[in-house]
PALUMVEX-522305 format. One record per residue (C-alpha): x, z, y; residue number from 1; residue in one letter. Coordinates in nm, 2 decimals. Example, Ala and Ser with C-alpha at 12.3 -4.5 7.8 and 13.67 -1.06 7.14 Angstrom:
rec X = 1.23; Z = 0.78; Y = -0.45; k = 1; r = A .
rec X = 1.37; Z = 0.71; Y = -0.11; k = 2; r = S .
% end
This chain:
rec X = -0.62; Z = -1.67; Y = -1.88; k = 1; r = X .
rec X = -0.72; Z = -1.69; Y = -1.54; k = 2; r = X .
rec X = -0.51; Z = -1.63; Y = -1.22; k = 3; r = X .
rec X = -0.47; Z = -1.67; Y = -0.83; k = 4; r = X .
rec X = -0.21; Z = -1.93; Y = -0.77; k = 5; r = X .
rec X = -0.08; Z = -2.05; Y = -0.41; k = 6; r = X .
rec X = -0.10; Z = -2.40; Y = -0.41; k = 7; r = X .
rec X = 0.13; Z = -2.41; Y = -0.10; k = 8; r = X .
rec X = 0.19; Z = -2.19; Y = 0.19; k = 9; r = X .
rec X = -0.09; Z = -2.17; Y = 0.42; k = 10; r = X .
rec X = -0.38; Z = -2.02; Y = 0.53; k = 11; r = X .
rec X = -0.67; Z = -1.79; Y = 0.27; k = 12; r = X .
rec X = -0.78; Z = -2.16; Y = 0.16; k = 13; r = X .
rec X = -0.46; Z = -2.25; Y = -0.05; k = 14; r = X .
rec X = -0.57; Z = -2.01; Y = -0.33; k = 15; r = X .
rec X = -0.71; Z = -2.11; Y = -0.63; k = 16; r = X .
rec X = -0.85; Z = -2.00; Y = -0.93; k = 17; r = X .
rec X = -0.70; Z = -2.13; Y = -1.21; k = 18; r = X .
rec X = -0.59; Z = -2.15; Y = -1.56; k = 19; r = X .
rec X = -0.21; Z = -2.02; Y = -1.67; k = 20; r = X .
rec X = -0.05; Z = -1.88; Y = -1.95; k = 21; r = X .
rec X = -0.12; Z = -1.55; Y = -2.08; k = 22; r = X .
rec X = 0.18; Z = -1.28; Y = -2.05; k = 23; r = X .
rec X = 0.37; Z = -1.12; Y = -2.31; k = 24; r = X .
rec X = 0.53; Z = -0.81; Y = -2.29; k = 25; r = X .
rec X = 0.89; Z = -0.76; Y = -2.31; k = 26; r = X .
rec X = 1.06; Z = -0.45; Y = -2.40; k = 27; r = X .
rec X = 0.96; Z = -0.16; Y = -2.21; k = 28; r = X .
rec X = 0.63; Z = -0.30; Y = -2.09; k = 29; r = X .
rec X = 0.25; Z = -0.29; Y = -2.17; k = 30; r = X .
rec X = 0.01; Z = -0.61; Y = -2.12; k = 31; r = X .
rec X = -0.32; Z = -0.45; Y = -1.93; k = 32; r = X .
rec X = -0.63; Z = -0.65; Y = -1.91; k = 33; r = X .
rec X = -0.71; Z = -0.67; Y = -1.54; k = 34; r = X .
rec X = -1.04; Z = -0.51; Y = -1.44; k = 35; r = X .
rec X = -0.96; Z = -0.51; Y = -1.07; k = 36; r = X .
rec X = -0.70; Z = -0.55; Y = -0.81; k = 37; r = X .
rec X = -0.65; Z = -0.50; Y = -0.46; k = 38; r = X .
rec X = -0.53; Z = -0.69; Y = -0.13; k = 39; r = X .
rec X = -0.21; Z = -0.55; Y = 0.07; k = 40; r = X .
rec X = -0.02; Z = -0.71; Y = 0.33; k = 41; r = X .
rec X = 0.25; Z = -0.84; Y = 0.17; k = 42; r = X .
rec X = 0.01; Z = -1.07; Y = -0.07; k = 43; r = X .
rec X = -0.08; Z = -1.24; Y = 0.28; k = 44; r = X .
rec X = 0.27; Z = -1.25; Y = 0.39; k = 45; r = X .
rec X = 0.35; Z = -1.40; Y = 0.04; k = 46; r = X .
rec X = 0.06; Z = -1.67; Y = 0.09; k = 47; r = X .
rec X = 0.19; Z = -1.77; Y = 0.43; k = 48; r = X .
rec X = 0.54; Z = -1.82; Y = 0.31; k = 49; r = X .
rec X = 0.71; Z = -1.51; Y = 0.45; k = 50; r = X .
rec X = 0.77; Z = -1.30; Y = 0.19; k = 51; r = X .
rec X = 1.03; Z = -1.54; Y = -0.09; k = 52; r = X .
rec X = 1.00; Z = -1.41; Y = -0.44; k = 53; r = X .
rec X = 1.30; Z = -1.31; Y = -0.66; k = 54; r = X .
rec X = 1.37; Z = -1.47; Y = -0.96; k = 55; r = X .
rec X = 1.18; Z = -1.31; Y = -1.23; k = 56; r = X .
rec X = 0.91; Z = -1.22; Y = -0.99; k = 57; r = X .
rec X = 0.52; Z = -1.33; Y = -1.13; k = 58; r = X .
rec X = 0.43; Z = -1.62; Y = -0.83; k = 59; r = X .
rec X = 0.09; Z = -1.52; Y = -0.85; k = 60; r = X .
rec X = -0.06; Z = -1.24; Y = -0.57; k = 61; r = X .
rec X = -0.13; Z = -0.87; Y = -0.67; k = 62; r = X .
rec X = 0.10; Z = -0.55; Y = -0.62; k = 63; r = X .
rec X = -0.20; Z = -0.31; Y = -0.81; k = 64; r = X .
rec X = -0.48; Z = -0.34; Y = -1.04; k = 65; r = X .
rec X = -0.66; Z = -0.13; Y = -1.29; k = 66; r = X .
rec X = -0.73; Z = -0.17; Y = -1.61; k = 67; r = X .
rec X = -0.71; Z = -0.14; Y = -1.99; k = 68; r = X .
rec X = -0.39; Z = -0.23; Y = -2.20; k = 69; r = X .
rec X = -0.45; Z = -0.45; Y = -2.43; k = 70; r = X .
rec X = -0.09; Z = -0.52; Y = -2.59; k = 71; r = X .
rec X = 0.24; Z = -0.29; Y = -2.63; k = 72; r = X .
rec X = 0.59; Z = -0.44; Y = -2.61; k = 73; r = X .
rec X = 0.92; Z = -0.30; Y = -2.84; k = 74; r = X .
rec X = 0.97; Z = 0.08; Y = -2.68; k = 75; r = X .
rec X = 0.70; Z = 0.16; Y = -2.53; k = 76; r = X .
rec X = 0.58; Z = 0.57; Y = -2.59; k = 77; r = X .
rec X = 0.32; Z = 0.75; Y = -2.45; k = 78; r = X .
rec X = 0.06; Z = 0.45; Y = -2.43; k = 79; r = X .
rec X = -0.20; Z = 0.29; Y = -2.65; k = 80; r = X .
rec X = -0.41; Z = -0.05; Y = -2.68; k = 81; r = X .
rec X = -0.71; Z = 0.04; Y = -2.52; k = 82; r = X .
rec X = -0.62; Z = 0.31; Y = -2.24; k = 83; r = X .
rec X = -0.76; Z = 0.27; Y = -1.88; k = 84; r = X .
rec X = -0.49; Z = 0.25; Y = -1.63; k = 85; r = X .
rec X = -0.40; Z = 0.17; Y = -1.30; k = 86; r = X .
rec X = -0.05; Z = 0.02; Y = -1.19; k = 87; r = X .
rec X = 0.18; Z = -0.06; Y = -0.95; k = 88; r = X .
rec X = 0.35; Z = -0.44; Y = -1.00; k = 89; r = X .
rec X = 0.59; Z = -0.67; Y = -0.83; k = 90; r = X .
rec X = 0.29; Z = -0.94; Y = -0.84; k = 91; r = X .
rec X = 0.08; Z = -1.07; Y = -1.06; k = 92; r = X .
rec X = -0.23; Z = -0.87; Y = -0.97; k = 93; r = X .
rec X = -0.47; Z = -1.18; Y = -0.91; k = 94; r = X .
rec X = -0.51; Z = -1.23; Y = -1.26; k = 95; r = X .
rec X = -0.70; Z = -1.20; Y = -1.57; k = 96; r = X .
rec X = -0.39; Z = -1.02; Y = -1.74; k = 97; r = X .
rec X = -0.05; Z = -0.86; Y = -1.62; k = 98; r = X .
rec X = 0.28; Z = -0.74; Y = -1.80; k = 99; r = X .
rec X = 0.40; Z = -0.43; Y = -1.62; k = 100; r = X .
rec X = 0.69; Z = -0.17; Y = -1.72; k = 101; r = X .
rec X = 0.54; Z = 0.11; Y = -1.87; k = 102; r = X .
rec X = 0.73; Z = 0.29; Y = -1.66; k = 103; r = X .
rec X = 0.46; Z = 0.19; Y = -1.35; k = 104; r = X .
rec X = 0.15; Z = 0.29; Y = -1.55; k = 105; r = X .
rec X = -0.08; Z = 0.56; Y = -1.43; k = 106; r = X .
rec X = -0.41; Z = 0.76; Y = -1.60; k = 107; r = X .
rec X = -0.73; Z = 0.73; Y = -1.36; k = 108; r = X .
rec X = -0.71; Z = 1.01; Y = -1.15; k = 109; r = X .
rec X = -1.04; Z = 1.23; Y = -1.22; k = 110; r = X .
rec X = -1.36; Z = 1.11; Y = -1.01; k = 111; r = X .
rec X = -1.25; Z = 0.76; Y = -1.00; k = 112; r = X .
rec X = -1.44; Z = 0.48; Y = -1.13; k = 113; r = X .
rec X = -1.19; Z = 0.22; Y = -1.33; k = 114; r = X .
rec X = -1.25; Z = -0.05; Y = -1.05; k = 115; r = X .
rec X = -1.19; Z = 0.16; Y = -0.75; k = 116; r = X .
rec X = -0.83; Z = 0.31; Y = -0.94; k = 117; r = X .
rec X = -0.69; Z = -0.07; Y = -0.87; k = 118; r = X .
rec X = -0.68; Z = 0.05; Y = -0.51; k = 119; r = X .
rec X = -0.43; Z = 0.34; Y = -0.57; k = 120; r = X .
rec X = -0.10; Z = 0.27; Y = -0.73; k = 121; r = X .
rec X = 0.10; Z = 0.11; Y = -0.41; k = 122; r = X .
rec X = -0.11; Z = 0.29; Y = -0.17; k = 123; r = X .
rec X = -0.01; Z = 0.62; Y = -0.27; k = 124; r = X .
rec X = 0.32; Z = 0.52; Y = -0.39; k = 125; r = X .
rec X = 0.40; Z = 0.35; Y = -0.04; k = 126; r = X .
rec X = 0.27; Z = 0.67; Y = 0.17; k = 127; r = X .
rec X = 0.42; Z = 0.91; Y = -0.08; k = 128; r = X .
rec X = 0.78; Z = 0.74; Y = -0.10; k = 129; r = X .
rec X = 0.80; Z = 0.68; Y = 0.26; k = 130; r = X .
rec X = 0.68; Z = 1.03; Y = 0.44; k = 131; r = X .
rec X = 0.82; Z = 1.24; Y = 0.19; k = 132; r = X .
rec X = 1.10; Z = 1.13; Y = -0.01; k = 133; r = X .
rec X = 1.21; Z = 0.90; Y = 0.24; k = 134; r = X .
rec X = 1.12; Z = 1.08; Y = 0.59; k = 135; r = X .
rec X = 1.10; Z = 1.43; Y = 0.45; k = 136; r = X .
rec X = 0.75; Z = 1.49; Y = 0.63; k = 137; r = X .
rec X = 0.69; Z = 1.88; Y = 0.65; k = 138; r = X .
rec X = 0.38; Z = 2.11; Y = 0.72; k = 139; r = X .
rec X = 0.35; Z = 2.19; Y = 1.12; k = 140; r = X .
rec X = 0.54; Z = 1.86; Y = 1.20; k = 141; r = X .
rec X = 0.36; Z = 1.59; Y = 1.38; k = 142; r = X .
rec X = 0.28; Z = 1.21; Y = 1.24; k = 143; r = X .
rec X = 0.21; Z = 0.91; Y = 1.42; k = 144; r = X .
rec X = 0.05; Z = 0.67; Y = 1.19; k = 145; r = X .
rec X = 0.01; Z = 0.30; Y = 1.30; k = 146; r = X .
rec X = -0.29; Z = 0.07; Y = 1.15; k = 147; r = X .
rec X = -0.54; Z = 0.40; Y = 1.07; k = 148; r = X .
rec X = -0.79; Z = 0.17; Y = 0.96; k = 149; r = X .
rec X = -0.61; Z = 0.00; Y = 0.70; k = 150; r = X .
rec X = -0.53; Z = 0.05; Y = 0.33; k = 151; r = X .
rec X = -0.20; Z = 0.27; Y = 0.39; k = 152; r = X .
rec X = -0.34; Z = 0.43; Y = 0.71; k = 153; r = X .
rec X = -0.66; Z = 0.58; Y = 0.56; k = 154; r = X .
rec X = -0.43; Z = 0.71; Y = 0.27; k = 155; r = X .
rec X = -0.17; Z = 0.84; Y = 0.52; k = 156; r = X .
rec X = -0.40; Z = 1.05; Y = 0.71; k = 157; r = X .
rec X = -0.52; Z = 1.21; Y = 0.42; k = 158; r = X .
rec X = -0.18; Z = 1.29; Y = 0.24; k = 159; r = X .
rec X = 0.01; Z = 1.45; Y = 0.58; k = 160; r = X .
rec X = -0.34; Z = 1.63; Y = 0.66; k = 161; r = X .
rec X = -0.30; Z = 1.78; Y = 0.26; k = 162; r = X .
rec X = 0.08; Z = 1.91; Y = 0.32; k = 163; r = X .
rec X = -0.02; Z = 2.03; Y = 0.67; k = 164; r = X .
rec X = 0.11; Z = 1.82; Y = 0.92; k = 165; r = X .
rec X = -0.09; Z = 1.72; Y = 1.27; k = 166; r = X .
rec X = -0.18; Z = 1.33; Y = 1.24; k = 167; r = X .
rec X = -0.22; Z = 1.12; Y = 1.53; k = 168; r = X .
rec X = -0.30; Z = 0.77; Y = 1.46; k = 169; r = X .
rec X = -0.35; Z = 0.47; Y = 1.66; k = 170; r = X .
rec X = -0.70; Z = 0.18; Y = 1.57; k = 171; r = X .
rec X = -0.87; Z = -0.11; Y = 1.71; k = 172; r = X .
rec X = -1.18; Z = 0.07; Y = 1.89; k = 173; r = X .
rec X = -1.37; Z = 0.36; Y = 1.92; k = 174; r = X .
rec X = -1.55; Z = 0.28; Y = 1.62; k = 175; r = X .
rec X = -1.25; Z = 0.33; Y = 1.40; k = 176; r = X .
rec X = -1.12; Z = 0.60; Y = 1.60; k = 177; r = X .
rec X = -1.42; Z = 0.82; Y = 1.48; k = 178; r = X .
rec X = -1.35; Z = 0.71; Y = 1.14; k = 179; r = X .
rec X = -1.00; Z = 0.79; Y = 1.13; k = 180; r = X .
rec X = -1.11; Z = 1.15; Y = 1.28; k = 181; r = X .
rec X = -1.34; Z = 1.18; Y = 1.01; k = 182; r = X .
rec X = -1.09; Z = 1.10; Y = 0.75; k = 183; r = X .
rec X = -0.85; Z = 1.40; Y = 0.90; k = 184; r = X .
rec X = -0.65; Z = 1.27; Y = 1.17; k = 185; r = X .
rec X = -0.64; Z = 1.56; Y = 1.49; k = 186; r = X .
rec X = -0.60; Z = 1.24; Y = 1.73; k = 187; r = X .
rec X = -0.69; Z = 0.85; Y = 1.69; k = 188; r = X .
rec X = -0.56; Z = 0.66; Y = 1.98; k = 189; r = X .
rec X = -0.78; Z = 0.30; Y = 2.05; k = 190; r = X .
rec X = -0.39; Z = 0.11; Y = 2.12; k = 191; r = X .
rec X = -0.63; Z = -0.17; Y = 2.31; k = 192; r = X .
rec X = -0.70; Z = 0.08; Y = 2.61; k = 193; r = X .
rec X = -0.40; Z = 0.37; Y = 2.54; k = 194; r = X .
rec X = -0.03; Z = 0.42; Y = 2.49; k = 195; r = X .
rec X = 0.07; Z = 0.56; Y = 2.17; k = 196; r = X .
rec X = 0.36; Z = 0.71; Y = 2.36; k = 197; r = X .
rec X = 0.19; Z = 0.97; Y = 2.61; k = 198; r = X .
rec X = 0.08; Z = 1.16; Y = 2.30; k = 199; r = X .
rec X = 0.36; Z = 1.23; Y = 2.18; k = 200; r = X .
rec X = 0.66; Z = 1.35; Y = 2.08; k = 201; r = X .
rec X = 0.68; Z = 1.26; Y = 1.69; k = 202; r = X .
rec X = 0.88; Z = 1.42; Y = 1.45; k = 203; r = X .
rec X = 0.81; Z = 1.16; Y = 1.23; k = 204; r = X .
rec X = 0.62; Z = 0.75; Y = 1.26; k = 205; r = X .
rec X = 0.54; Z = 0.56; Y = 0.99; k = 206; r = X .
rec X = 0.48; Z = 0.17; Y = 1.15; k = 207; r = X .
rec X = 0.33; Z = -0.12; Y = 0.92; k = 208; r = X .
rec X = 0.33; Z = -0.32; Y = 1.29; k = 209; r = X .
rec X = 0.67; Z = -0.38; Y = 1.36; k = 210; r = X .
rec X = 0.79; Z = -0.65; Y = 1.65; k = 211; r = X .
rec X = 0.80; Z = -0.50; Y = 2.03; k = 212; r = X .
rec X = 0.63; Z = -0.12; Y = 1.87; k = 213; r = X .
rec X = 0.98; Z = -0.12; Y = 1.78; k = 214; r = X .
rec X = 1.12; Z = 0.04; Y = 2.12; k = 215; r = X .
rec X = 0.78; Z = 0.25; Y = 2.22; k = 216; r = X .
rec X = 0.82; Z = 0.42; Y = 1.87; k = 217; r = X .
rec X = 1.17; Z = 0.53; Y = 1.94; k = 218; r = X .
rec X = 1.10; Z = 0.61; Y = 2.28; k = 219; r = X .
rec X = 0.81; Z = 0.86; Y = 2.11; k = 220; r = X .
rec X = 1.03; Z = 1.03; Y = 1.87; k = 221; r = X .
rec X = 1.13; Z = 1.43; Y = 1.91; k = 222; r = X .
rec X = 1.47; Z = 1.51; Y = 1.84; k = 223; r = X .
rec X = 1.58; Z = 1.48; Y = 1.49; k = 224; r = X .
rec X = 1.25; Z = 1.20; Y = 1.47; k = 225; r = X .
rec X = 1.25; Z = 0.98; Y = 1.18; k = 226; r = X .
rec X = 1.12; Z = 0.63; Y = 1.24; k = 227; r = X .
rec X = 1.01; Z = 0.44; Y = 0.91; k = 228; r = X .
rec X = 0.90; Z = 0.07; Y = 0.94; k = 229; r = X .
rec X = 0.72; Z = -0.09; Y = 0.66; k = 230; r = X .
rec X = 0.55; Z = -0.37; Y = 0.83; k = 231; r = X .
rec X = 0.58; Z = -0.68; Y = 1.03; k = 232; r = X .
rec X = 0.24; Z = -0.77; Y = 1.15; k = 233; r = X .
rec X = 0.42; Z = -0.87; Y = 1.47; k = 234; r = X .
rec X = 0.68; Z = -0.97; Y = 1.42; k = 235; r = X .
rec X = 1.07; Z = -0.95; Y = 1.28; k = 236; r = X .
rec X = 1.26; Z = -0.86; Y = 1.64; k = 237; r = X .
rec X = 1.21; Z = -0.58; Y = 1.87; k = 238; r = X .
rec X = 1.45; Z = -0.39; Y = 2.15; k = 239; r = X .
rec X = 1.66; Z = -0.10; Y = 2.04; k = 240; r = X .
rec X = 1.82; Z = 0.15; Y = 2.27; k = 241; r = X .
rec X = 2.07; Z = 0.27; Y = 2.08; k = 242; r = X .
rec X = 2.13; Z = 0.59; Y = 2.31; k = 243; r = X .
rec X = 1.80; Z = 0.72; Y = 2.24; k = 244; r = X .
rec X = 1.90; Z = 0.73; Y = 1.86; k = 245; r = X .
rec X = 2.18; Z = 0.87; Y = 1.96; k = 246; r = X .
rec X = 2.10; Z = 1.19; Y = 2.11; k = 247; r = X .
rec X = 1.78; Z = 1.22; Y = 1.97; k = 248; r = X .
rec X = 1.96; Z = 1.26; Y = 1.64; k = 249; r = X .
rec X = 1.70; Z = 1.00; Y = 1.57; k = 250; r = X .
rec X = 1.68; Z = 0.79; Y = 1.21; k = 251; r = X .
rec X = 1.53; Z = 0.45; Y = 1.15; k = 252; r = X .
rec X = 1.45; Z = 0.36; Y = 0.82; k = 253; r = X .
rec X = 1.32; Z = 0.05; Y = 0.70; k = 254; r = X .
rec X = 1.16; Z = -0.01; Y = 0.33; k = 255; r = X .
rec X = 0.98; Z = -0.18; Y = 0.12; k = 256; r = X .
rec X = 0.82; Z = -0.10; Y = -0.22; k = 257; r = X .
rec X = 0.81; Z = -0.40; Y = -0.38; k = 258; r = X .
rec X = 1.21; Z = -0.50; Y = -0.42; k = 259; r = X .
rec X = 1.30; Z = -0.17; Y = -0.55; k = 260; r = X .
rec X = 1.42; Z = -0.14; Y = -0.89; k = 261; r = X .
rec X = 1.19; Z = -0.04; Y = -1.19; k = 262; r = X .
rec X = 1.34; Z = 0.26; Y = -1.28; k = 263; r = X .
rec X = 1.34; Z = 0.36; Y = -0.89; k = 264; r = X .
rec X = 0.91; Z = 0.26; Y = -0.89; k = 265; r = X .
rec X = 0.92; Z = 0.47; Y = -1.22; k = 266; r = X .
rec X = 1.04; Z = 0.75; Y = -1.01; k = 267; r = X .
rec X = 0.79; Z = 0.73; Y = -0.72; k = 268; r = X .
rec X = 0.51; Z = 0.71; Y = -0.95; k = 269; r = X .
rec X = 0.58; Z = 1.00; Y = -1.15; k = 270; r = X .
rec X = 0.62; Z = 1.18; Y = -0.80; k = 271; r = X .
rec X = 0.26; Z = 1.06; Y = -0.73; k = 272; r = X .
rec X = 0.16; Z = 1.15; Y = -1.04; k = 273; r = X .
rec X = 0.27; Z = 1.50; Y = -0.96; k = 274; r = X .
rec X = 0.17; Z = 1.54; Y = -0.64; k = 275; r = X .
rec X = -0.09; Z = 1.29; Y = -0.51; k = 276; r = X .
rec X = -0.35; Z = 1.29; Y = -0.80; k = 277; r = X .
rec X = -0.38; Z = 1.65; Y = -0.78; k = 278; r = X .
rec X = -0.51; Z = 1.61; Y = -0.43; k = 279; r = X .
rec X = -0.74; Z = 1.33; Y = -0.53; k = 280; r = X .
rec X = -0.89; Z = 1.57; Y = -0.85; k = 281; r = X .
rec X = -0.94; Z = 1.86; Y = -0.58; k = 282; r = X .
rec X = -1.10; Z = 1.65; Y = -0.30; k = 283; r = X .
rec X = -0.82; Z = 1.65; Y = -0.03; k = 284; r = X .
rec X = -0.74; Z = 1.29; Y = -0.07; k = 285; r = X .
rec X = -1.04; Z = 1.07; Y = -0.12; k = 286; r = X .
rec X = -1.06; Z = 0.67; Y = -0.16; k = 287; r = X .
rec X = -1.14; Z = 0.43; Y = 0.10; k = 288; r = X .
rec X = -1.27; Z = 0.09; Y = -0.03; k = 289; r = X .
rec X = -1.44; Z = -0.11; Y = 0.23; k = 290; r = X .
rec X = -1.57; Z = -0.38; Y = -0.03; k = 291; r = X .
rec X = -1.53; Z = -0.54; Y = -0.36; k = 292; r = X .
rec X = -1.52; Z = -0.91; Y = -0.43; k = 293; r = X .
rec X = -1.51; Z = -1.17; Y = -0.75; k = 294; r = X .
rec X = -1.15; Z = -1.22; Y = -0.82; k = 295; r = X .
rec X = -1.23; Z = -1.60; Y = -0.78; k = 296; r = X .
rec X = -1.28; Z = -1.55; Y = -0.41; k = 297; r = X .
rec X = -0.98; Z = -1.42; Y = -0.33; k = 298; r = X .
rec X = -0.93; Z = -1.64; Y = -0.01; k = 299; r = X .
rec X = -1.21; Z = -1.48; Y = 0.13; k = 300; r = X .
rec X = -1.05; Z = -1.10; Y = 0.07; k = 301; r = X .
rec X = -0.77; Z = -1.27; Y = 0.26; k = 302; r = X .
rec X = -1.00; Z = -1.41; Y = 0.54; k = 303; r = X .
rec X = -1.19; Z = -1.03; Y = 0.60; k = 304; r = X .
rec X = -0.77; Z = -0.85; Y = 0.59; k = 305; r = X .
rec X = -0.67; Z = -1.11; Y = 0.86; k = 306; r = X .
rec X = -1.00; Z = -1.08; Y = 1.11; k = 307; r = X .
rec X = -0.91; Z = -0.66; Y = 1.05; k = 308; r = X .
rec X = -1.24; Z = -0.52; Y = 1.10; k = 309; r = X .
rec X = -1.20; Z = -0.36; Y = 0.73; k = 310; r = X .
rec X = -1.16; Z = 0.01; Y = 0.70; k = 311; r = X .
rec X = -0.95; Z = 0.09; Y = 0.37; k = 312; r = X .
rec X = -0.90; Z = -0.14; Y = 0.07; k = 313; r = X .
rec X = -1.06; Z = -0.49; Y = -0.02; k = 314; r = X .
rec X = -1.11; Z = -0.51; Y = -0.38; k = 315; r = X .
rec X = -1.09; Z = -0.86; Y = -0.63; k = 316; r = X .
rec X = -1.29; Z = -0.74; Y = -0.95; k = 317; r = X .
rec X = -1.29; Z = -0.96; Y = -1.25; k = 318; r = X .
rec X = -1.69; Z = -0.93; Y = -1.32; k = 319; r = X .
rec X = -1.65; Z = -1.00; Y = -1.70; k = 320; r = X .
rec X = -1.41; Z = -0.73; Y = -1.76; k = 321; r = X .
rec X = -1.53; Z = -0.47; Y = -1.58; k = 322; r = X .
% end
């Protein structure tokens, strides 16, 4: 098969489109015939040497695709050679072909072509995980979403919107802004002319910035606020006033999707299953793709993230399978 390799860390032009072994499954987990994939964050963070893999970890770029399996290992119940499915991976996306734990297998939600389901499984398992099970997110609280434009932003509007929440969101320009009020949020705040912080308070922030938002975003928080970071865009550091936590009753969390276990990534996908595809079937949540690409050009997908004038996903198809 084909796959995206890094040939060293560096900017979109050190992938490559190459020729690697095919997978096999091991016990537990289904080989699936990669129709699509989609870009996230941490695939550029991975490319630019900031995100190290763990052993056992596939070194090639990809946390989702879609698909149709095309092998079963030892164990595996409830799946056949030849279903469509999207899933969520710890890599291996950019590719031709992926083994993936059964456990992390999901049906295409109704209305969703096979290519666009790629962009699913760690959106909606990173927004559900994080605002629910990790931040408890309630109807009638409010939610300041950072990056409203992007991939997890889009999705995030539309999932706190669905359980009832008021959604304020911060963008790059008044162009987005109107798209993020389109997609549900009640305020989209252009952070290149406003401060996030004079709309507030929030009961509950979900950051994929990091760096110096660090201290505004605790500074923004009601009492008994929960603060959950899940990106670094700029940067690892930031200021912490420790009093504010204090007798806010405040609570930072910080997460990440991809090093949790697979029996913990089974669980937040069969919560997603439960509660986020029924909002996609009914229309409440709908998918943002902002363009698809050929799989071999996946430095250019990387080239469009980085200049951040996308709105939702960037898709890598693999034309011959779709």
């Amino acid at each position: 098969m084909k796959a995206v390799a890094i040939r060293e860390h560096g900017g979109p032009e050190v992938l490559e489109w190459i020729e690697v072994e095919d997978p096999t499954p091991a016990a537990g987990e289904v080989v699936v015939d990669v129709v699509a994939s989609a870009l996230n964050r941490a695939d550029v963070m991975q490319r630019r040497g900031l995100y190290p893999l763990r052993p056992g970890w596939s070194p090639y770029p990809g946390l989702e695709v879609s698909g149709r399996i095309s092998a079963l290992g030892e164990a595996v119940r409830g799946w056949q050679v030849g279903d469509e499915v999207c899933a969520l991976l710890t890599g291996g996306g950019y590719a031709q072909k992926v083994a993936v734990p059964a456990g992390q297998l999901l049906t295409i939600p109704e209305g969703i072509g096979l290519v666009e389901a790629a962009a699913l499984p760690e959106v909606t398992a990173t927004v559900w995980s994080n605002l629910v099970m990790t931040a408890g997110l309630k109807a009638g609280e409010t939610l300041l979403v950072h990056g409203g434009a992007g991939g997890v932003g889009t999705m995030a509007i539309q999932i706190a919107k669905a359980l009832g929440a008021r959604v304020v969101t911060t963008v790059g320009g008044l162009e987005k802004a109107a798209e993020a009020r389109a997609l549900g949020a009640d305020t989209a705040i252009d952070y290149r002319t406003e401060d996030f912080t004079e709309h507030g308070p929030y009961d509950v922030i979900l950051d994929v910035v990091g760096g110096d938002y660090l201290e505004r975003n605790v500074r923004s928080l009601a009492a008994d606020g929960r603060l959950v970071v899940i990106g670094l865009q700029k940067g690892m550091e930031g200021r912490l006033n420790l009093a504010e936590i204090v007798f806010k009753r405040a609570s930072v969390y910080g997460t990440t999707l991809r090093t949790r276990s697979k029996e913990h990534k089974a669980e937040i996908v069969a919560e997603v299953r439960k509660n986020v595809w029924p909002m996609i079937g009914n229309g409440a949540v709908k998918l943002v793709v902002d363009r698809t690409l050929p799989m071999a050009d996946a430095a250019e997908g990387h080239r469009l993230m980085e200049a951040g004038g996308h709105l939702g996903k960037i898709l890598l198809v693999n034309d011959d399978s779709a």
